[in-house]
N, C-alpha and C positions, 0 to 999 in steps of 0.2 A: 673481374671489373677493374678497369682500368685507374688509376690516380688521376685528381684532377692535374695535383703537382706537373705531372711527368705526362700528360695528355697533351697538353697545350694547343688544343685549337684556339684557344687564346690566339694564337698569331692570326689563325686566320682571319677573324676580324678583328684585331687590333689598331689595324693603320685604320680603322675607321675615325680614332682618335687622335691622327696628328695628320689626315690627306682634309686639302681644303673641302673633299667632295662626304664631308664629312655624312651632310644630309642631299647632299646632290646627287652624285657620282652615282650613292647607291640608293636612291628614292628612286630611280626608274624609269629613265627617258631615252627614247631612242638617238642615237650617233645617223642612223641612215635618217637619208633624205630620197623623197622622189623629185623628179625635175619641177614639178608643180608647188610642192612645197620649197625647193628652193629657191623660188623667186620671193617668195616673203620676209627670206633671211635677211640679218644684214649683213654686209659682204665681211666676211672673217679676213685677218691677215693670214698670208698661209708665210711658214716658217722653212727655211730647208735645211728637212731632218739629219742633214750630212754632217753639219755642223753640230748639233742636236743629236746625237746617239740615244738619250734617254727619250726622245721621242717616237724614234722609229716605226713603221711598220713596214708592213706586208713582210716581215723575214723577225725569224728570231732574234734574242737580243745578244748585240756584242758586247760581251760583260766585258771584258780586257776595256772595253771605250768607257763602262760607266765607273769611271773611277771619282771619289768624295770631290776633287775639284769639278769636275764634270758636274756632277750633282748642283750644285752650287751654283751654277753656271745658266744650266738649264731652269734651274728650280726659277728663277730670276726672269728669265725669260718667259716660262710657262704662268707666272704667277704676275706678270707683265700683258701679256695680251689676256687672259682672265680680267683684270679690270678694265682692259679699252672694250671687248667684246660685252660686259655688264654695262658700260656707260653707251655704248651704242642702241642695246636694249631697251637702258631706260629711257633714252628721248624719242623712244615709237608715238608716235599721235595714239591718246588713249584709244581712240574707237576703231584704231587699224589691231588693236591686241588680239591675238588668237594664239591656239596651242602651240602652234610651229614657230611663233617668231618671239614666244619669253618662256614655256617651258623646254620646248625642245632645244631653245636657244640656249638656254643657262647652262640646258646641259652639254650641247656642242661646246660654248664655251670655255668649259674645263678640262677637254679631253688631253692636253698637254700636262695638265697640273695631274689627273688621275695616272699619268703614265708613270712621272717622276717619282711622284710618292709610292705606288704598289713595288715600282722595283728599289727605291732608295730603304723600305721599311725590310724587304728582302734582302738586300746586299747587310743588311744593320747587324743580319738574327743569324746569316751565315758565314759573316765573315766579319765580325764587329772589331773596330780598331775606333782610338781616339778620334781621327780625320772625318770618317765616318758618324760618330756620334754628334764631331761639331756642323758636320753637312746635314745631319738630323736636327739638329736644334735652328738652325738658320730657317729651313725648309718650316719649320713649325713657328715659328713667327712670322715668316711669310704668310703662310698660308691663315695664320689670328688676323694681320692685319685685311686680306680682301674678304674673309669672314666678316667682318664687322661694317666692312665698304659695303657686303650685300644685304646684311639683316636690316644697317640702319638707312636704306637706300629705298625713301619714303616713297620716290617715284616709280619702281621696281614693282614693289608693293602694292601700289595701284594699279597697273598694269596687270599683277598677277590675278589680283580678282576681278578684275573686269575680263580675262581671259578665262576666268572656272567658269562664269554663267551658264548655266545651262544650254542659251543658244548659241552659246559661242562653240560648246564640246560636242555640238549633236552629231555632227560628222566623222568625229574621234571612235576611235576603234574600242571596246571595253578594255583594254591594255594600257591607249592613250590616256584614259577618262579615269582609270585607277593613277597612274604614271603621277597627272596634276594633281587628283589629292593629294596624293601622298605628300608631294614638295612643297601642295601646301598648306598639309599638317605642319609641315617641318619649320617653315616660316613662323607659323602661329605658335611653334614650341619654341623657337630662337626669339619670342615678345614681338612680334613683327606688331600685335597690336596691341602692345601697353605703351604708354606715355614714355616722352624721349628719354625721361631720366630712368625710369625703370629698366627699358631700354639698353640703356646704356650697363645700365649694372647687371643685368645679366650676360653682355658681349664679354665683361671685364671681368666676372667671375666664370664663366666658361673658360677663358684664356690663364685666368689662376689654376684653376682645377687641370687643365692640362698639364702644365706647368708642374704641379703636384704630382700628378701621375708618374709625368718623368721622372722626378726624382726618386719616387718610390722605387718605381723599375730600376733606376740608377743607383741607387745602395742595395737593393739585392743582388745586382749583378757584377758592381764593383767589389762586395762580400763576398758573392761567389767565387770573383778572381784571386782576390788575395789571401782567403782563408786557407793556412794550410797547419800542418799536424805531422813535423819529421817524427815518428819513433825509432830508435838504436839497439831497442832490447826486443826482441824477436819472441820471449817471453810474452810481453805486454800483446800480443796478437793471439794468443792462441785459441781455435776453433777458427778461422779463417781460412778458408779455399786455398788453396798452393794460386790455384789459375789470380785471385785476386793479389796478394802475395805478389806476383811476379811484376803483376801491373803497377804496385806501388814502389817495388822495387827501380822498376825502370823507370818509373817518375821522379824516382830522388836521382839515380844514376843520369837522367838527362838535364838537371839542375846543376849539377857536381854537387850535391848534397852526399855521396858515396862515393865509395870503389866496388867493385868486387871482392877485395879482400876483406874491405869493409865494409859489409852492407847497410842501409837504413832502408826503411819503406816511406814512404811518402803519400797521404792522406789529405785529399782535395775534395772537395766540393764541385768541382768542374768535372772531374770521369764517374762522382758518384761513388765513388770508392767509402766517402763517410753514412751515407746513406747503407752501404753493404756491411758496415762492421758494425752499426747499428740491431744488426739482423742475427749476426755473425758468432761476434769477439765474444770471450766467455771472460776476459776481464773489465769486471761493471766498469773500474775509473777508465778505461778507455771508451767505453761503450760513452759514459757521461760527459766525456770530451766531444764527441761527436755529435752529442744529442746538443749540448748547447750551442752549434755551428749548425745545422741541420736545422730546429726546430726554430730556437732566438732568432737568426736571418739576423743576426748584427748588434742584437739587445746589449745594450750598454755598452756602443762602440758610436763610433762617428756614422755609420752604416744604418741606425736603427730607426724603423719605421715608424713606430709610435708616432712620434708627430708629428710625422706626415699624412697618416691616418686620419689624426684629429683635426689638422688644417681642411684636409681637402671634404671631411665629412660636415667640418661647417657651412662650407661654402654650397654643398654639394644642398643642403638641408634649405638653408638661405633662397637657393635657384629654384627648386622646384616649389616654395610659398611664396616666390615672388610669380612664379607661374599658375599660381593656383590649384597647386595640389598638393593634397593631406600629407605626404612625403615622398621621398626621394626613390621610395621604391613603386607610389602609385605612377610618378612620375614619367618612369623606364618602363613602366607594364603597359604605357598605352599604345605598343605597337605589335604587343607580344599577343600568344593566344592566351594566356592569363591576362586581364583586365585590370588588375590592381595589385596592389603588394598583401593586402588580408586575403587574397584566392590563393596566391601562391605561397604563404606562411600557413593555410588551412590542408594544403595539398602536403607540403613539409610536416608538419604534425601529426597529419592522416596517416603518412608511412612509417611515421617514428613509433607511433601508438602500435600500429600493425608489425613493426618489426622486431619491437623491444621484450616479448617474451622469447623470442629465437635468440635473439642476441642476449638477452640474457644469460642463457643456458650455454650458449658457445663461450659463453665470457666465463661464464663456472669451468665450462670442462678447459679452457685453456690456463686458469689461474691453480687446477690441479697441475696439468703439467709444467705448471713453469715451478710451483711450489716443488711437483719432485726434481727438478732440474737445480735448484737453489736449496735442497736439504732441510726443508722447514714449511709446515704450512705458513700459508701468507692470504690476507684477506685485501690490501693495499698492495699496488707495484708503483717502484718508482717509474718516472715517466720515460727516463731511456732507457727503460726495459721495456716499452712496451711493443717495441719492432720484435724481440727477439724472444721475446712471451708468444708472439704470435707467428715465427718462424717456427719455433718448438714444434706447437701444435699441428703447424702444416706437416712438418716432418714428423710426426707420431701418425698420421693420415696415411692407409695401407694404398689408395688411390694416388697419393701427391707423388708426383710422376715429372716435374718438371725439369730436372737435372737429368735423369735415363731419356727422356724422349730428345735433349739437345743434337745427339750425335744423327739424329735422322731431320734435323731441322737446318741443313746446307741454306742461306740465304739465297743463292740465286734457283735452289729448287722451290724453296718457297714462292719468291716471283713470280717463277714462271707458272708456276700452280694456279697463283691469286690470278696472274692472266688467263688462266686457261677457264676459271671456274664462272670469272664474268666474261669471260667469251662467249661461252656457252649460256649462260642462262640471259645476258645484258644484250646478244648478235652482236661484238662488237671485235675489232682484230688490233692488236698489240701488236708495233712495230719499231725496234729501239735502232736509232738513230746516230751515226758513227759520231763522235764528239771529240773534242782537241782539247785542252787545257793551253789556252792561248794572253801570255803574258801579257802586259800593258805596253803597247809601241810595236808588235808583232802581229802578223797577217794571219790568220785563218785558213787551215791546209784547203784545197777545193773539193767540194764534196760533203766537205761536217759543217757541224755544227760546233759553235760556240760553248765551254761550257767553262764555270767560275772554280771546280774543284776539278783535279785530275780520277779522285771517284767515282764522281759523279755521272749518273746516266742518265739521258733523254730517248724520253718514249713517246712515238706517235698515238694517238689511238682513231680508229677509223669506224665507222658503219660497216661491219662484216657481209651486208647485201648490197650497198649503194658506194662502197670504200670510198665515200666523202671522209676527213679531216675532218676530229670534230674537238681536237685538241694533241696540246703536248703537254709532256708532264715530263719534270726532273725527279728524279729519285735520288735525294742527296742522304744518303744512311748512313754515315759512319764517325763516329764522334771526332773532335781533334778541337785544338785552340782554337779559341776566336768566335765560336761557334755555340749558340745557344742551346743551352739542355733543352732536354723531354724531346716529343714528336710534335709534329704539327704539318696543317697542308695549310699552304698560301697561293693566292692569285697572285702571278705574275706580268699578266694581262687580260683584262677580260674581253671577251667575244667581243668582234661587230656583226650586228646583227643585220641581215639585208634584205630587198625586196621578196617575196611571195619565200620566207622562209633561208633563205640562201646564205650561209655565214660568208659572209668577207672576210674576214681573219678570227681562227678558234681563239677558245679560251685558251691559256699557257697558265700552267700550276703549277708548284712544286711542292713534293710531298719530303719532311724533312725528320730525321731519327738520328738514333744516338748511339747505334749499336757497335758492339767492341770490331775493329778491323782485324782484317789479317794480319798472322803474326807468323814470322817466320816459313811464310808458305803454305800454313797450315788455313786452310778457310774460314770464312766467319759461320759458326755455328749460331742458333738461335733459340732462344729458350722460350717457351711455348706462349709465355706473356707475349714475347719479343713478337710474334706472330700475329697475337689477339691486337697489336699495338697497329702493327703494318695493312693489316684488314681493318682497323676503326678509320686509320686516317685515309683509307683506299676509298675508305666509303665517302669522305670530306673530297677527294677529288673526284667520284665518279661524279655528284652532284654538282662540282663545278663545273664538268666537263661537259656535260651531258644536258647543261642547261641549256636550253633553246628556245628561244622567249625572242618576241618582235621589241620587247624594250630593253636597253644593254643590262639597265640597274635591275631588271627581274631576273636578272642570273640567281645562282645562287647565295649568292654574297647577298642577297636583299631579303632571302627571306626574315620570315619571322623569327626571334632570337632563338627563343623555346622549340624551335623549329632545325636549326641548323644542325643539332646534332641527332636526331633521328635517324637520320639513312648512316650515320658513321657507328650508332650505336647498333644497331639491327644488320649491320654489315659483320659484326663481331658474333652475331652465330654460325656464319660458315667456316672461323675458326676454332670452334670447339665440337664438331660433327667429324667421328671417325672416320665417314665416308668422303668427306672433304681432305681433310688431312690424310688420310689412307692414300690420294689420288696423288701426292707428290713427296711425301715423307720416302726417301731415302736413308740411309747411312753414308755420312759422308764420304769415309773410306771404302767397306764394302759394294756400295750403291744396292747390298739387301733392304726389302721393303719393312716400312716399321710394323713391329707383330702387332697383330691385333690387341694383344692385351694391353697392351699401353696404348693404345688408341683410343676401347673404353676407358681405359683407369681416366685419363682425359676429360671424356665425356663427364665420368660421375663424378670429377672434382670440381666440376664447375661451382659448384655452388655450396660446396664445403666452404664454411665461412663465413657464406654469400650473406647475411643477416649483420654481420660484425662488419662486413666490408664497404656494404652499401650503406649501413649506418655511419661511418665514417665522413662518408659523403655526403649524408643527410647532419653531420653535425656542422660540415661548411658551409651550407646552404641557411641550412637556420642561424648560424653568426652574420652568415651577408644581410641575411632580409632582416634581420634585429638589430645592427646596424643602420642602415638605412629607412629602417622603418622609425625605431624608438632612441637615434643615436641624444637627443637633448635628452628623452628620461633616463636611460639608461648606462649612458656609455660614458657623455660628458665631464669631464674631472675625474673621473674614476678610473684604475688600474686593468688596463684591457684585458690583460691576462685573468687576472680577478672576474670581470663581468664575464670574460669567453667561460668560467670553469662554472658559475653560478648558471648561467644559461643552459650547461649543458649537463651538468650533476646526474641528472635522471637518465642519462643517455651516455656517456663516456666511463671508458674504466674506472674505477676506482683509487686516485693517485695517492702515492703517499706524501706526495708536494705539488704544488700548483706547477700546472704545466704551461708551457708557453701558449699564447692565442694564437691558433691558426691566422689568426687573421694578419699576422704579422707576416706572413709570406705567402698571401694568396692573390697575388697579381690579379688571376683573374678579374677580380673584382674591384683593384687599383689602381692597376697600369693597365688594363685588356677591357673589353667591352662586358664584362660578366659583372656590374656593378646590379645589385640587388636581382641575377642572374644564375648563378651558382644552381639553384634548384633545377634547372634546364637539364643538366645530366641525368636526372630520376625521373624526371619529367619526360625525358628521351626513350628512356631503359622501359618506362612500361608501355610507352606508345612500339618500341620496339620490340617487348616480348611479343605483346598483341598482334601486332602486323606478322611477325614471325610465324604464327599458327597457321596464315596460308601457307606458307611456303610448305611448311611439314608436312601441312594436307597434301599438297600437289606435289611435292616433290624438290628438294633443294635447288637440285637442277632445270627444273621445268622451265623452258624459254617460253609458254604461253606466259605463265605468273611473272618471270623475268620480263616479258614484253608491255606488260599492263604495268609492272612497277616502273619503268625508264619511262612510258608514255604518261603516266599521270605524276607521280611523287618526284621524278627526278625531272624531266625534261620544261617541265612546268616550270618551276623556281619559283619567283614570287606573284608569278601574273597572275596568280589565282591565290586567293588566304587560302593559309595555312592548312586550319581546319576543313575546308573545301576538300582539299586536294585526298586527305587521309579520309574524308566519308568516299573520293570517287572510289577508293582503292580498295577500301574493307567494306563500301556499303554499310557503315555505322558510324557512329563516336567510336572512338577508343574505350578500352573498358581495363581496368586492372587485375579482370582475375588472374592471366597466364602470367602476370609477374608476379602475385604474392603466389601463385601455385609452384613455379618454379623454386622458392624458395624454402619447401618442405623437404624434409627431411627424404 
């Protein structure tokens, strides 16, 4: 099971929260037009993209052109014709309103502003520099201020429900006639019909809560930057890997923090390297160094969240009882397949109840071995031990196989694997695209492609029977400066959609990791997570890729929240299946094939843990929705850490000192779209064991079941709810038994 920390689909829909298409872009309205419907428009300015780089289409993008002035530039212009093409909207004669000329319109009218934002929120996460962050923060005020021009834009609003009537949508396709509700649920959630002051004060607290957000993001990841930890005493490491050792080595040697003659090692939060000796190091006071950079996120520094926590959770509280609802998590539930914040806190409890005799017993036999590790029985562990409590254990497991199966896990046989495996089971052909790493002010060789890292690879992907285009996808894998931790898959365009089916321009994604480069020649190996990681978010792109939907916003990116990581999480059992892994696992040097034994061992350690592990994740889940659900009784005044350790007593180790609150560095839920969300991942996990049991039935590989999965769950996206889509597929609800069965012993 993956971390949420280090998961980060967070990215992927993040820029929900700073793209003016906040509830536009991605509520679901078509970009195409037929000629008949364009005579109802009103005539848009058209802009020439040449000038405009971040506008572009029909060709990939020239990143060299979108540089933070550029950004700036554009964002201005795009966030410029969005309120002439709103104001044109609104002076329609009310009784000429119809679908085509104020929903389809709103949403024509933002397509410049969704282009700026999907790539300026992308350039941020891969190549983040100050210029950029101020080109972020500009772009987000821009985009508060025509937010507020459209929610309190009384004429707009009339127009739009005189264009829902029912005889007004009879002609509308079941895609159209979802597309308008949706935008204008979305209206009626932005107060579109409370009174002007109220109004008002929810525009103006939305724009604080952003506001907040960022700066959350912004002292975790300005703490990321600056935190470091020289050690000189080569003692103070031991039990640490040679291979990590080296890396810290060379991180103090590229500072001139060393020599050779004199070496230091150097210990960052940016390569992870504190995270690793957290696992690692057999000296506690080093281990405790780490733990309070790692777990704190900045506690007791200028960097520290806490009160930005407590700002944004009043506001946050304030919004959703000015909108009329019980809290801030019934709030966020109203689009989810959960309904409410009490269905999703009874679903969280349900698993914790079901999984806390396992995890108990795992938590006994690993507090045996860490007590023989530490010379003493012990009933309490301190709290940065408790990575390395639970590395022990892994490492006493006659299965835990992770470190001997690396030298057969080459990163580009992996690749080519994951292509080959949804090749085959998805019909679909992998086709990587020659790329240039082309400076700022310099031309593009003829022939390639564009790309923003000299790493970095672009892949076509195609219909393997009809070789239609049905996207591109960057594979940006490899860590370095500037560059934001964990994995994640991001739109970098989404599809237009065209007549009888026919894409005009695919979708463009990039799937983005952290994994160690090449060093000295030698290849990037991959450790078996590192795998489980590159198939989770393979699954976040096929979904995007693959969506094909007559309205643009039913892409992927529109489903339902509780929804989005389904096909990413249920994508993660074709890398733990020997016969999968069997089909590309080499030795990097030898190129012999991995023995079977380590294959199984693989198999049966999946779920070594799995109770302790997934409960980890059920304990961020229940801080977000306790938060947000009871943050006045609960939380308010009170010491976060304190409320996180009472909340969770019955359910986390046993510390010997209050441990930091998760909550203090779970973006998702701050700065990303995962606010009283977090449960989505377990939520995921059992709708994907479930779903998984066909496959087993038929066959991993089976292209019939491959063929039924892309036509309904994936190619769908949001034109059809959530839950629709999972009865077409399994003929049922979902059901939990294959997740809690998997979890037996």
């Amino acid at each position: 099971m993956q971390s949420i920390n280090s998961e980060n689909n967070y990215m992927s829909k993040s820029f929900r929260s700073i793209a003016v298409f906040v509830g536009l872009a991605l509520s679901g309205l078509s970009l195409a037009q037929s000629p008949a419907e364009q005579s109802t428009q009103p005539a848009f300015e058209t802009i020439e993209a040449a000038q405009h780089p971040y506008f572009n289409t029909g060709s990939l993008p020239e990143w060299s052109k979108l540089t933070p002035a550029q950004a700036r530039t554009d964002a201005k212009v795009a966030l410029r014709l969005a309120q002439e093409r709103i104001e044109q909207i609104s002076n329609l004669p009310i009784d000429e309103a119809c679908y085509e000329n104020t929903y389809q319109a709103i949403e024509d009218s933002m397509q410049e502003v969704q282009r700026v934002a999907l790539l300026s929120q992308h350039l941020s996460l891969v190549s983040d520099t100050p210029e950029r962050r101020e080109a972020m923060t500009m772009l987000t005020e821009l985009n508060e201020a025509i937010m507020s021009a459209i929610y309190t834009n009384e004429k707009l609003w009339v127009l739009l429900k005189e264009a829902a009537r029912p005889e007004k949508l009879e002609g509308c396709t079941p895609a159209q006639k979802r597309a308008a509700k949706q935008l204008y649920d979305i209206f009626v959630d932005n107060g579109a019909e409370l009174p002007l002051e109220k109004k008002q004060r929810v525009l103006a607290l939305e724009k604080e809560m952003l506001q907040l957000s960022l700066q959350y993001d912004k002292n975790l990841q300005d703490f990321a930057q600056n935190w470091e930890l020289l050690i000189t005493d080569l003692s103070e490491l031991d039990g640490v890997y040679p291979e990590i050792l080296t890396v810290m080595e060379n991180a103090a040697l590229a500072k001139g923090l060393c020599t050779k003659d004199k070496p230091a090692w150097l210990v960052t939060l940016r390569d992870e390297t504190a995270h690793a000796l957290m696992s690692l190091c057999e000296v506690e006071e080093t281990r405790k160094k780490c733990w309070h950079a790692v777990c704190g996120s900045g506690a007791d520094t200028p960097y520290d969240t806490v009160a930005i926590i407590d700002a944004l959770m009043q506001k946050r509280t304030e919004l959703a009882n000015i909108l009329g609802f019980k809290n801030y998590a019934d709030y966020e539930a109203r689009t989810r397949m959960v309904h409410s914040g009490d269905e999703a806190m009874a679903f969280v409890d349900y698993l914790m109840q079901k999984l806390k005799p396992l995890c108990d017993e795992e938590q006994r036999q690993m507090m045996r071995v860490y007590s023989s590790f530490i010379g003493k029985d012990v009933d309490v562990i301190p709290p940065w031990d408790a990575l390395l409590a639970n590395a022990l254990y892994l490492g006493s497991n006659p299965a835990s196989t992770y470190g001997s199966i690396s030298a057969y896990l080459k990163y580009t046989d992996v690749l080519n694997g994951l292509f080959h495996v949804y090749g085959k089971l998805l019909g679909l052909e992998f086709k990587q695209l020659p790329g240039a790493y082309v400076a700022e002010g310099e031309t593009c060789p003829e022939g390639k492609v564009e790309i923003w890292h000299p790493s970095v690879k672009c892949v076509a992907v195609l219909d393997a029977e009809t070789k239609q285009q049905l996207g591109v996808v960057y594979f940006d894998l490899f860590r370095r400066e500037n560059k934001r931790a964990g994995a994640w898959c991001a739109p970098v365009r989404l599809a237009v959609p065209g007549p009888q089916g026919v894409i005009q321009e695919p979708h463009v994604v990039s799937l983005q990791a952290n994994f160690t480069p090449p060093v000295k020649g030698r290849p990037t190996v991959l450790s078996h997570q590192d795998v489980i990681v590159l198939f989770h978010e393979f699954g976040h792109v096929l979904h995007n890729v693959l969506s094909h939907t007559e309205i643009q916003g039913h892409s992927a990116m529109g489903v339902a929240w509780d929804f989005t990581e389904f096909p990413s999480t249920l994508s993660e059992n074709w890398a733990w299946s020997p016969e999968v892994l069997g089909s590309f696992a080499r030795h990097y040097k030898t190129r012999k094939p991995c023995p079977p034994n380590l294959l199984q061992n693989i198999a049966k350690s999946r779920h070594y843990m799995a109770a302790y592990t997934y409960m980890e994740t059920l304990q961020k889940a229940k801080l977000d929705l306790e938060i947000h659900m009871h943050y006045e009784e609960k939380f308010k005044g009170r010491c976060i850490d304190d409320v996180s350790a009472d909340l969770l007593k019955e359910y986390a180790l046993p510390y010997s000192s209050t441990q930091y609150s998760q909550l203090r560095n779970l973006s998702h839920c701050f700065a990303g779209g995962y606010a009283a969300g977090v449960y989505t991942y377990l939520w995921s996990e059992v709708m994907a064991a479930d779903a998984f049991t066909k496959f087993a039935e038929k066959g991993l590989m089976n292209p019939e079941i491959g063929k039924t999965y892309r036509e309904t769950l994936l190619e769908k996206g949001d034109s059809i709810p959530a839950d629709e889509l999972y009865r077409m597929f399994m003929g049922r609800e979902p059901k939990v038994d294959a997740f809690l069965k998997s979890l037996q012993p």
